[in-house]
N, C-alpha and C positions, 0 to 999 in steps of 0.2 A: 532826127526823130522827134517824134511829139513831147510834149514835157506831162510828167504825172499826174499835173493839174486837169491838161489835155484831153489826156487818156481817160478821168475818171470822169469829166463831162461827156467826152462822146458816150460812155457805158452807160452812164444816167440816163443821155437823153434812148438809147437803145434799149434800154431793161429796165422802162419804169417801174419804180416799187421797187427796184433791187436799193441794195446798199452798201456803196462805195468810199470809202472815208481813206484820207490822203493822211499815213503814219507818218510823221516826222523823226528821222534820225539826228538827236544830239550829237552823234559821236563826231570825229573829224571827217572821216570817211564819207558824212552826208546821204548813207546809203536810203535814201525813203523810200516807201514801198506804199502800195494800195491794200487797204482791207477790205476782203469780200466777203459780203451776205452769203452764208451758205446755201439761202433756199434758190440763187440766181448763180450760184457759183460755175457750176458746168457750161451753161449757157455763156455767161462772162469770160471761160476761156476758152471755149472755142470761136468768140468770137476776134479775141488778142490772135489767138491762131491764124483763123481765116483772112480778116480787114485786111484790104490791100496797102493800105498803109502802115501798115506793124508788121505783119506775117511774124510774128515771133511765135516760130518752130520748130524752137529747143530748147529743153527745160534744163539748163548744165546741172544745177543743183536745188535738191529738197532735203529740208534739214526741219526737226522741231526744235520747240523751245515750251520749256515749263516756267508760269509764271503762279506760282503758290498764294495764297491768302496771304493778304500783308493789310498791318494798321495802318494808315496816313496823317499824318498832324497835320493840320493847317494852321495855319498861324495867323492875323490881321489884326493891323493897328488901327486903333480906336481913340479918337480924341475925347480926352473927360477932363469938364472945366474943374475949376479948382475952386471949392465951396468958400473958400478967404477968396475971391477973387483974383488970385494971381492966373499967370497966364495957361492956360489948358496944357494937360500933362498927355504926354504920349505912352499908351501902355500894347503890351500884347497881348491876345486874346488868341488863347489856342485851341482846335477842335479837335476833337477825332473821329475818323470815318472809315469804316471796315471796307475790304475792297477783297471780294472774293476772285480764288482764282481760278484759271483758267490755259489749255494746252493750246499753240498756233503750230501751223504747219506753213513754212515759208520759203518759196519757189522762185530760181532767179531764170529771167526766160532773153533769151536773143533770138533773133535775126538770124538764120542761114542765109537769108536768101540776098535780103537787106543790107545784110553788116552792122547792123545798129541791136543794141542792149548795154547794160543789163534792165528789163523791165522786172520789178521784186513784187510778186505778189504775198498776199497770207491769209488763211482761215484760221478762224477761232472758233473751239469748243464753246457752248456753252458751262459747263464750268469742269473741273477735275474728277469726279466722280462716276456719275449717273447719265453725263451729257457730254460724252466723250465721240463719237461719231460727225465724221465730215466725207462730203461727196469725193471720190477720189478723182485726180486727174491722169492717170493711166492709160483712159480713153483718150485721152484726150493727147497726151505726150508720152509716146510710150516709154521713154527713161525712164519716167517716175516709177517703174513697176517697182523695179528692188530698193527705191530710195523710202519709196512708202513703207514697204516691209519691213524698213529700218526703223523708221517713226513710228509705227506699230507697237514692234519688236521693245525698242527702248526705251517710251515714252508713253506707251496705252493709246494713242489716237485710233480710229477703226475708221477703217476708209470704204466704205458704202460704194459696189460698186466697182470697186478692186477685183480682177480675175482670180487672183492668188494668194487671199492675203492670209499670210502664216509668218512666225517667227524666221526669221533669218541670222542671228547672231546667238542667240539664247536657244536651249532646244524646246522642247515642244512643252513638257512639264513644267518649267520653271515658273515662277511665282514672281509677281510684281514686275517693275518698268526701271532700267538698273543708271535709266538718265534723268530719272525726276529728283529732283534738291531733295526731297525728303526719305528717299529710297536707302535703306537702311540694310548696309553690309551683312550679310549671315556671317554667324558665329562660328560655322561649320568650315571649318578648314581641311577636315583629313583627305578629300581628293585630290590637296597641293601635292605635288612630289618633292617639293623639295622646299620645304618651307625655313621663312627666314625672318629675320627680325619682327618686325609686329606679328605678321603672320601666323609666325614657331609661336610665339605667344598664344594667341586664341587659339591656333590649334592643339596645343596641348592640353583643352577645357577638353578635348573631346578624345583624346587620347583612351585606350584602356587601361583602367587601374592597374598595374602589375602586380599578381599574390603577395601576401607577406612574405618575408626569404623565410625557410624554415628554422626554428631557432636552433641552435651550437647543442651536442649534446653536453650535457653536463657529468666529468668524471665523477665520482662515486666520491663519498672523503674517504678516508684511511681511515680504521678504529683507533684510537688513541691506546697505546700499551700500557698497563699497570706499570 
């Protein structure tokens, strides 16, 4: 099979103006992936799809991932002479630079036909908010139906293009996305059945007050006898 590098030039030279950028995996696993322009997005996989060369026409797995605003330090050393003229002192010089975040939606695709994968793709949000909408792939792999629903469902992405896109693990009311880092437990416990350590605790904020118990009557005193 072609190497990622491969693959992101043949899409370049096919989908001028798209935008394809080769993600590097740290991990050990070495898992990289391609990141795809959304506005070339559909076109890019049906082309993975189609090419006699890939035919990768099965999407096993689509999963999101939430990456939240975070600060970044940078750090660099700076040589500054030494006004006694001794020899130049090595210091650090540290920046910071706001890096707004942002939801990916990332799809691992093989070969039926070939035998060859895993090819890892991924769209990104414009950012967490207001610019949450990416083209679905659906049409395109029809697995992805109920994996996107899940990405929906627990992370907020809206997949444009989706035949069905509704909650699938949450019901239809429910409020917020309950896989984003910053997604914040309700307080509301009493629909546990059977609640228990942390749990029995907040649930009991919502517990109802039980009456006062009514107070003991009080015997009468005796009169005192002359």
């Amino acid at each position: 099979m072609e190497s990622l590098e491969q693959i992101r030039d043949r899409l370049l030279a096919r989908f001028p103006g798209a935008s394809v950028t080769l993600v590097i995996n740290p991990g050990a696993a070495a898992e990289h992936s391609l990141l795809l322009g959304a506005a070339h997005a559909v076109e890019m996989a049906r082309f993975l799809r189609d090419d006699p060369a890939l035919q990768l026409d099965y999407c096993s797995n689509a999963t999101g991932l939430d990456w939240p605003d975070k600060e970044i330090v940078e750090t660099k050393k700076l040589s500054v002479a030494d006004p006694a003229g001794g020899p130049a002192k090595i210091v650090e010089e540290k920046t910071k630079r706001f890096e707004p975040g942002y939801l990916e939606a990332v799809y691992h695709l093989y070969s039926m036909a070939l035998r060859h994968g895993p090819v890892i793709i991924r769209l990104r949000t414009g950012n967490r908010t207001d610019q949450v909408t990416l083209p679905s792939f659906t049409p395109i792999w029809r697995s992805c139906d109920f994996q996107e629903r899940e990405i929906f469902d627990l992370f907020g992405i809206v997949f444009a293009g989706h035949p069905d896109l509704r909650r699938i693990l949450m019901w239809d009311e429910f409020k917020d996305h309950p896989m984003r880092k910053d997604y914040v437990d309700p307080d509301d416990y009493e629909w546990e059945p059977t609640p228990h350590d942390r749990v029995l605790e907040r649930a009991k904020a919502h517990y109802p007050v039980p009456p006062p118990a009514p107070a003991a009557p009080v015997s009468p005193t005796p009169e005192a006898k002359p």
